[in-house]
C-alpha positions as CSV (number, residue, x, y, z in Angstrom):
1,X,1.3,-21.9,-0.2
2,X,2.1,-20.1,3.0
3,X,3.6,-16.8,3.4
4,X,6.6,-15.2,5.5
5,X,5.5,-11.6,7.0
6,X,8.9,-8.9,5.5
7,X,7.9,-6.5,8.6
8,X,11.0,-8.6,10.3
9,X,13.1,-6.7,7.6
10,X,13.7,-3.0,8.3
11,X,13.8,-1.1,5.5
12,X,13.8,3.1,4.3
13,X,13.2,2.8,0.8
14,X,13.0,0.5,-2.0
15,X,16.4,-0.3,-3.1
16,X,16.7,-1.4,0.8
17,X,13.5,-2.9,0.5
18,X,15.2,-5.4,-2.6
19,X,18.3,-5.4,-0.4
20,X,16.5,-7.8,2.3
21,X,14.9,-9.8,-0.5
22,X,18.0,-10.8,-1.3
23,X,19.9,-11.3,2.0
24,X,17.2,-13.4,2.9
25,X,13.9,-14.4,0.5
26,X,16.0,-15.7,-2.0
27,X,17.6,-18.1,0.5
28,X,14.4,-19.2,2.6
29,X,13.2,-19.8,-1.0
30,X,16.6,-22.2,-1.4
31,X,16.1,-23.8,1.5
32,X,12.8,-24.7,0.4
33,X,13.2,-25.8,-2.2
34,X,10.6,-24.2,-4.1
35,X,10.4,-22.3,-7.3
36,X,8.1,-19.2,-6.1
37,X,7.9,-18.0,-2.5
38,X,4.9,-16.4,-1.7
39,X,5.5,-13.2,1.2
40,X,3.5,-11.1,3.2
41,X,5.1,-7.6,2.5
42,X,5.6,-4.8,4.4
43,X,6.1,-1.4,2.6
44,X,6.9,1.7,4.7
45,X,4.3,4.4,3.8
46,X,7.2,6.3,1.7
47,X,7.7,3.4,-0.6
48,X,4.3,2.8,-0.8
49,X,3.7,6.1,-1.3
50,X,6.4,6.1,-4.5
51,X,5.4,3.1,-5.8
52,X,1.6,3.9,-6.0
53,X,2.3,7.5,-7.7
54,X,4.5,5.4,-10.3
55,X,3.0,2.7,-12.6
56,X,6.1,2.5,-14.6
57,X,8.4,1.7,-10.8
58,X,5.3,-0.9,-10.0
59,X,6.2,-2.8,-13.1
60,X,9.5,-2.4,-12.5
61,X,9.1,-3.8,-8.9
62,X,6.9,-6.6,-10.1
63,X,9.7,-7.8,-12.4
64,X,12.8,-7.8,-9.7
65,X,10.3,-10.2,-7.4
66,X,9.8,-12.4,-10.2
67,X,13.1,-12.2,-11.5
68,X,13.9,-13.6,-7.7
69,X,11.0,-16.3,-7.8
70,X,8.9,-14.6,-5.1
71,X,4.9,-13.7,-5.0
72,X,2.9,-11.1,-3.5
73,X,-0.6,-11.5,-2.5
74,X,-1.2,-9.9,0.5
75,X,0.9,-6.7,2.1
76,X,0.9,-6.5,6.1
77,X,0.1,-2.3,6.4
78,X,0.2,-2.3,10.2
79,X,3.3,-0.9,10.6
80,X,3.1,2.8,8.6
81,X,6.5,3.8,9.5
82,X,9.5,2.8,10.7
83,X,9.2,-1.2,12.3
84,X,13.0,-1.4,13.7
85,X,13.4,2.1,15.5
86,X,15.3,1.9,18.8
87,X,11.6,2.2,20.7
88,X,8.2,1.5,18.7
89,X,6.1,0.5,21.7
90,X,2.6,2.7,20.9
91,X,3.8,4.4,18.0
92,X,3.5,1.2,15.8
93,X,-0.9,2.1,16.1
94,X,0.0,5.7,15.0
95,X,-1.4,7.1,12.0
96,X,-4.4,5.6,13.7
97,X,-8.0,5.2,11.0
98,X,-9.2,9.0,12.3
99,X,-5.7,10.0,11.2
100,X,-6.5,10.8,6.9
101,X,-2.6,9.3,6.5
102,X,-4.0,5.7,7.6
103,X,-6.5,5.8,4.7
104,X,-3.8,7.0,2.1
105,X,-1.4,4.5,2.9
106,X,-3.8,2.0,2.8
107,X,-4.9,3.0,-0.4
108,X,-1.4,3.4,-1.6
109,X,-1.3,-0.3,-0.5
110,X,-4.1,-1.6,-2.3
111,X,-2.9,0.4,-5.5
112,X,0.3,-1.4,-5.1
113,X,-0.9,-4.8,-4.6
114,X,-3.4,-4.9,-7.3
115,X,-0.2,-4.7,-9.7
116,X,1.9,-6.8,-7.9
117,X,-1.2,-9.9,-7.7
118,X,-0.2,-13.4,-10.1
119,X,-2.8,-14.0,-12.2
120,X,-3.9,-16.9,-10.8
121,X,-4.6,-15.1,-7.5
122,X,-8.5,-14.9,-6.6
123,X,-7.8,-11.8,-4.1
124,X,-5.5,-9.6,-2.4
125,X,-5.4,-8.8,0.8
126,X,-4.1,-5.7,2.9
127,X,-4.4,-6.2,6.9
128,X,-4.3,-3.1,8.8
129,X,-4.5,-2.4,12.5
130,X,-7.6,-2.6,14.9
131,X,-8.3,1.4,14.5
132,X,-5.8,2.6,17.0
133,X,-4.9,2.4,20.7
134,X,-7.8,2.3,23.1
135,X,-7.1,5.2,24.3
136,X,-8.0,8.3,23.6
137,X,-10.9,7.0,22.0
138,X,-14.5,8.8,21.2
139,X,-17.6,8.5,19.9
140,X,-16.5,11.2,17.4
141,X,-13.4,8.7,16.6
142,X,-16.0,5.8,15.9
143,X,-17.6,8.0,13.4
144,X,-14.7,9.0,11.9
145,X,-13.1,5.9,11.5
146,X,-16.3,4.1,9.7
147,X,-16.4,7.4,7.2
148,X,-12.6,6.3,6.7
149,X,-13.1,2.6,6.3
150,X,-16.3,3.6,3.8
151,X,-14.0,5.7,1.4
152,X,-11.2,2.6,1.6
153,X,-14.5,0.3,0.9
154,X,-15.1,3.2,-2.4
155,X,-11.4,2.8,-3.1
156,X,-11.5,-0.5,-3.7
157,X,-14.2,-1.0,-5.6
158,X,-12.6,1.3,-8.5
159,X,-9.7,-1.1,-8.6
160,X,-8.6,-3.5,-11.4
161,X,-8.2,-6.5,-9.4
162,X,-10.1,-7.7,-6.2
163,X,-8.3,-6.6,-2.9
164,X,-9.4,-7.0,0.5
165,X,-9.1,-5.3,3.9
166,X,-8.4,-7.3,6.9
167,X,-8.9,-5.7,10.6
168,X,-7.0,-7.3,12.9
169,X,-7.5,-6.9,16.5
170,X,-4.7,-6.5,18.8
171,X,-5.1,-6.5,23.1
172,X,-4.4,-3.2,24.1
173,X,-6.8,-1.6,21.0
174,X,-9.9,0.0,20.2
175,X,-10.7,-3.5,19.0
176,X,-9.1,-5.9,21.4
177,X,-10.3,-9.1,20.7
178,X,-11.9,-10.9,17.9
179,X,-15.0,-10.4,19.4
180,X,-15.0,-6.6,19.5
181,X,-13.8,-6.5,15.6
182,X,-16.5,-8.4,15.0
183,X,-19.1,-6.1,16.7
184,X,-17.6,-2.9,15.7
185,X,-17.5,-4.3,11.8
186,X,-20.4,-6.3,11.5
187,X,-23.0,-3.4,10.9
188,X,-20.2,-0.3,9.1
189,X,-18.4,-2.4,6.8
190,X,-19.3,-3.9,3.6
191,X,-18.0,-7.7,4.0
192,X,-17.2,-7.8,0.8
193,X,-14.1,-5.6,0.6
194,X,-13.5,-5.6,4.7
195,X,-13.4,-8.1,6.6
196,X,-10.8,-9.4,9.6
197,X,-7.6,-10.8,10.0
198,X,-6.8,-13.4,12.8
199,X,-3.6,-13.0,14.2
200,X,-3.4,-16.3,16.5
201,X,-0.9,-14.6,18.5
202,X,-3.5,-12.1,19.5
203,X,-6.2,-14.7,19.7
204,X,-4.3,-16.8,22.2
205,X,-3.0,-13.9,24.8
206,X,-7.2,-13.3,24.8
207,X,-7.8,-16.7,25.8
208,X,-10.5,-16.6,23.7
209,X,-11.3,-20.4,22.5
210,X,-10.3,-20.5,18.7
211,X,-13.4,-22.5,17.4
212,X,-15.8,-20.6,18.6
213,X,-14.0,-17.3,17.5
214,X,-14.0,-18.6,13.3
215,X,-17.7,-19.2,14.4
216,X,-18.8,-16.4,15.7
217,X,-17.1,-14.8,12.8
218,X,-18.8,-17.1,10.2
219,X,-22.1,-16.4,12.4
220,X,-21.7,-12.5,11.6
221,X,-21.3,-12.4,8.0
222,X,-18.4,-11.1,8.1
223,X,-14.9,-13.8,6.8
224,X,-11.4,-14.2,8.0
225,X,-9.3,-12.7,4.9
226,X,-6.1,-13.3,6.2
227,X,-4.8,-15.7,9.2
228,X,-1.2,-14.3,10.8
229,X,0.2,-17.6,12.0
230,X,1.7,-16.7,15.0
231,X,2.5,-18.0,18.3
232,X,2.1,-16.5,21.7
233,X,4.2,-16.7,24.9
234,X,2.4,-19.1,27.3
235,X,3.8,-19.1,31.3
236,X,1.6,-21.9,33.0
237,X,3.4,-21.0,36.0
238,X,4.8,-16.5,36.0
239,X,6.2,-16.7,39.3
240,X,8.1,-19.7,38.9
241,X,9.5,-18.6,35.4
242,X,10.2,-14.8,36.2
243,X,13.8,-15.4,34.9
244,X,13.2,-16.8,31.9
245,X,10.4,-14.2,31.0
246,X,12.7,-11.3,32.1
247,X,14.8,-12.3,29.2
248,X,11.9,-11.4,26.7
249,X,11.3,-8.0,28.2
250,X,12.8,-6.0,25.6
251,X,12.2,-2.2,25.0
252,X,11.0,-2.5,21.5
253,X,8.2,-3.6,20.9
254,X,4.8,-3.6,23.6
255,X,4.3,-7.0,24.7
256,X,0.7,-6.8,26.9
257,X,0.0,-9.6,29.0
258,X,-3.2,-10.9,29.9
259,X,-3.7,-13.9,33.2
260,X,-6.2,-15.9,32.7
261,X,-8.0,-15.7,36.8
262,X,-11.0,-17.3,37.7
263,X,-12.8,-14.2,38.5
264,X,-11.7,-13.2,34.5
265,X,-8.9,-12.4,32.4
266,X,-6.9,-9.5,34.0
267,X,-4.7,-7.1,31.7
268,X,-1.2,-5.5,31.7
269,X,0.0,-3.0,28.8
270,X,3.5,-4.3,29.0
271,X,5.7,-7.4,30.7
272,X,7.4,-5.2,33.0
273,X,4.2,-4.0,34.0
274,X,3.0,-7.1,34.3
275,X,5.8,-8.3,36.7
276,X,4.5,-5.1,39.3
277,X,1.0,-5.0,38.6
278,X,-0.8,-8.9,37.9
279,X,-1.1,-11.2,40.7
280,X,1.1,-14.1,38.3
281,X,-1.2,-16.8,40.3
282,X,-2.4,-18.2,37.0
283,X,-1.3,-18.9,33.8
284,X,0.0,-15.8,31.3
285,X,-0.2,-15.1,27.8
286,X,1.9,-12.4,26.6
287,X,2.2,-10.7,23.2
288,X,5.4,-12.0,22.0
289,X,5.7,-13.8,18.6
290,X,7.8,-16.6,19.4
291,X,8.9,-19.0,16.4
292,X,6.5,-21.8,15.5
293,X,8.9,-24.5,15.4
294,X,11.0,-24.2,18.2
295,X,9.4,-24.0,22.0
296,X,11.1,-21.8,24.4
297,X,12.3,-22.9,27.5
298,X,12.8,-22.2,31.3
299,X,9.3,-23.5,31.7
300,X,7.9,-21.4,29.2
301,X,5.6,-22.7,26.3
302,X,4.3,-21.2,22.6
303,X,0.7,-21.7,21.5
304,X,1.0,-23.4,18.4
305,X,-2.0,-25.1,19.7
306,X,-4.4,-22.3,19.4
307,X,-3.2,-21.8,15.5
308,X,-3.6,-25.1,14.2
309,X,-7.0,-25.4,15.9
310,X,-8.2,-22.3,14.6
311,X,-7.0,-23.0,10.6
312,X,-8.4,-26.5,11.3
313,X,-11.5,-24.5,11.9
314,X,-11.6,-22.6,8.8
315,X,-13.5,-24.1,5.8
316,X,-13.1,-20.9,3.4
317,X,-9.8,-20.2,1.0
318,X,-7.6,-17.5,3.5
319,X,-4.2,-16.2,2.7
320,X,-1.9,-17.4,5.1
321,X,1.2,-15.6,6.6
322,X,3.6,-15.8,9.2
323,X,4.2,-13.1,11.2
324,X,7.4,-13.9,13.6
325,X,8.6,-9.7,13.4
326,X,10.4,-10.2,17.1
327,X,13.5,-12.4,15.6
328,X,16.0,-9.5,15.9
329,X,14.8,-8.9,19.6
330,X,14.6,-12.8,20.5
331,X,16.8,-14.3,23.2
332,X,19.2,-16.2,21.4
333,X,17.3,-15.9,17.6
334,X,20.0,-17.6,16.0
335,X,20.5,-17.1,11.9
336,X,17.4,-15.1,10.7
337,X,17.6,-16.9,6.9
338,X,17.4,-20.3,8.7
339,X,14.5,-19.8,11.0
340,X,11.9,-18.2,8.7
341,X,12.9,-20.9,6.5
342,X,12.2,-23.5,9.4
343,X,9.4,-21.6,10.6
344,X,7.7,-22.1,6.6
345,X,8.5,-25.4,6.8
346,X,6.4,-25.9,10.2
347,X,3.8,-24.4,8.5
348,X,3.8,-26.2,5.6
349,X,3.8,-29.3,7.4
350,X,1.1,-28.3,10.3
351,X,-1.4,-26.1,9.2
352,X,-4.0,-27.7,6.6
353,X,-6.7,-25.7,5.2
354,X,-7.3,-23.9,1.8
355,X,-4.4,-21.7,1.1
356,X,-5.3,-18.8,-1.3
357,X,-1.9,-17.1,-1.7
């Protein structure tokens, strides 16, 4: 089955943690009509943190998300802190993998999710960010982020059950596209414990072509361990849809923009940047996670195209999650309960490949 991404929850600790589950799990589950929904959690590094220094609170954990017919197989551990603050802009890629907190929380992660796996699941997986923000960025970073990523690889070797890194590039990063995860990776990681996550939300605002990205993967030896199904904003047209896109410049979260010009794609950090500093004479991508089941208007469009082609493309077993963490900063969102329950149900119904969670 498919998963729903809890980093659209805030949460400070674990009681507010089961808090959300309840407000709104339980009743996407309903609405689903399904006896165990699978999610893609999100544990703030304190939790995490608790839960890994505390076999006796795992169980404990483990039976409240039974006990509410829900399944964990793969924890999103992007976000270390707090998701929801008033402004998270840059500091959502802070502890970056130089930083020695990334590597404990991730390993408070994977101590987590080994407990938390059903029996029947082949692997976890963990995804993490792309190292950090491009910049600053050093040689002496590089080297300190593969020692990192090694002792994660040690890590999770020692554990009971198998769990999995996924790297996920993000535009803006260290590793911006799919293509630079894969060359950073391919020769410090062991692909057997690391490997990368493809957020098509990311992938599309790189209009990088999504067949020839699970190929080149493939082609590396490295695997996809996890697919975010996600959907980008598309603007075929930025000047005559300015309005419209105003609406999603919110001061949350960083939404980069990339336009996709014949001389090559050309980059802003952020929309309102974008609006000053890109030409807007061709078609923009921008980093916004808009719902998979409804388009957005005022010209606008969602790349729902580039996701289905790219799980169409994948042959292997991937955990699959949706990641739609913008519905509290949406124009318009509408009840939260009702659209991760429609956005499942999209999924369900549009995405086909071998579904490992």
């Amino acid at each position: 089955m498919i998963a729903y991404c809890t980093n659209v929850h805030p949460a400070h600790d674990l009681a507010g943690v089961l808090d959300q589950l309840d407000r709104h799990a339980v009743g996407v589950r309903d609405r689903l009509e399904v006896d165990v929904l699978p999610l893609g959690l999100w544990l703030p590094a304190s939790v995490a943190r608790g839960l890994a220094a505390d076999p006796v609170a795992r169980r404990a954990f483990a039976a409240e998300l039974t006990a509410r017919g829900l399944s964990v197989s793969t924890l999103n551990a992007f976000p270390y802190g707090d998701f929801h603050d008033t402004v998270v802009k840059h500091a959502v890629y802070r502890p970056n993998w130089v930083d020695p907190r990334r590597l404990a929380y991730t390993e408070d992660c994977a101590t987590v999710l080994a407990d938390l796996l059903p029996a029947s699941a082949s692997y976890g997986s963990i995804s993490t960010l792309p190292l950090g923000w491009r910049e600053p960025w050093t040689e002496w970073d590089d080297a300190h982020a593969e020692a990192a990523l090694t002792g994660l690889t040690s890590f999770l070797r020692g554990l009971e059950r198998p769990v999995r890194l996924a790297v996920e590039p993000e535009p803006g990063c260290v590793l911006d596209t799919v293509a630079d995860a894969v060359g950073w990776l391919a020769d410090r990681v062991d692909p057997a414990h690391i490997g990368v996550c493809l957020d098509t939300c990311h992938l599309a605002v790189s209009f990088a072509d999504p067949v020839e990205t699970v190929g080149l993967i493939r082609r590396s030896g490295l695997s996809v361990v996890k697919v975010q199904a996600s959907a980008a904003l598309e603007v075929p047209d930025p000047r005559a849809s300015r309005d419209a896109l105003a609406a999603f410049a919110e001061p949350r979260y960083l939404h980069q923009v990339r336009e996709n010009a014949p001389e090559g794609v050309l980059a802003a950090d952020d929309l309102p940047e974008a609006f000053d500093e890109l030409p807007g004479e061709h078609p923009w991508r921008v980093h916004f996670h808009v719902p998979l089941h409804a388009a957005p208007g005022g010209g606008l469009r969602s790349t729902t195209d580039v996701l289905v082609t790219a799980v169409a493309a994948l042959t292997e077993e991937v955990h699959v999650e949706v990641e739609t963490y913008t519905w509290t900063v949406l124009p318009d969102a509408g009840d939260l309960t009702e659209g991760i329950a429609a956005e499942l149900a999209w999924a369900r119904a549009n995405l086909a490949t071998g579904v490992a969670v």
